[in-house]
N, C-alpha and C positions, 0 to 999 in steps of 0.2 A: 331202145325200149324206154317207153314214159315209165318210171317211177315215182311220180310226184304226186305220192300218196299221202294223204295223212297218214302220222305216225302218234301211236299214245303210247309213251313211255310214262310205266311205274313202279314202282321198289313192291313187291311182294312178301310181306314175312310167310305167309303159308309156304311156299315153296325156295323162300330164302334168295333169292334172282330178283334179276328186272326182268319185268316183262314189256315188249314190245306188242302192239296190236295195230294192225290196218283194218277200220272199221270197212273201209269201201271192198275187199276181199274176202270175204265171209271164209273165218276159220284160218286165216293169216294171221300166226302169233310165233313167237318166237320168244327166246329167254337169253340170258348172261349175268356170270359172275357183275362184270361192271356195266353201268349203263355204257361204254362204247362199245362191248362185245354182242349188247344187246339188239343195238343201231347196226353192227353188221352183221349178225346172223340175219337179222330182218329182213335185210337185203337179199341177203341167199333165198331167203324163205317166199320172197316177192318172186323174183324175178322165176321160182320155182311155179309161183303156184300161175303164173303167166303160161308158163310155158306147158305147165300140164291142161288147163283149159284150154291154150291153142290147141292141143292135141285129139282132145276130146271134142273140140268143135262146139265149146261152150264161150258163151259173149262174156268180154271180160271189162269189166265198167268203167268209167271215166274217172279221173281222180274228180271229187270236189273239188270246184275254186274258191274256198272259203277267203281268199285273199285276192285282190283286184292291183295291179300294181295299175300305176298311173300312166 
């Protein structure tokens, strides 16, 4: 499974967490005490929300290549 999503990790004082965001997943977020727990709930939270579109027969997007390796 491609997971080579953008990831935006931020420190949240509202809700006292980091928050995790995949802008290419609309409504992919996720949270953690530290930002590593944040980085793997995210993962859960991807590979979840993958897997409930495949189910529902909804197209599920390409990551952006905002980076070109040479």
């Amino acid at each position: 499974m491609n997971l080579r999503y953008e990831i935006i990790l931020y420190w949240s004082e509202e809700d006292e967490a980091f928050i995790a965001e995949v802008p290419d997943l609309p409504g992919c977020v996720a949270d953690g005490e530290t930002y590593q727990e944040a980085l793997q709930n995210i993962e859960i939270i991807m590979q979840e929300w993958i897997e409930i579109a495949q189910k529902l027969g909804r197209t599920i997007p390409e990551p952006k290549q905002r980076l070109k390796s040479a």
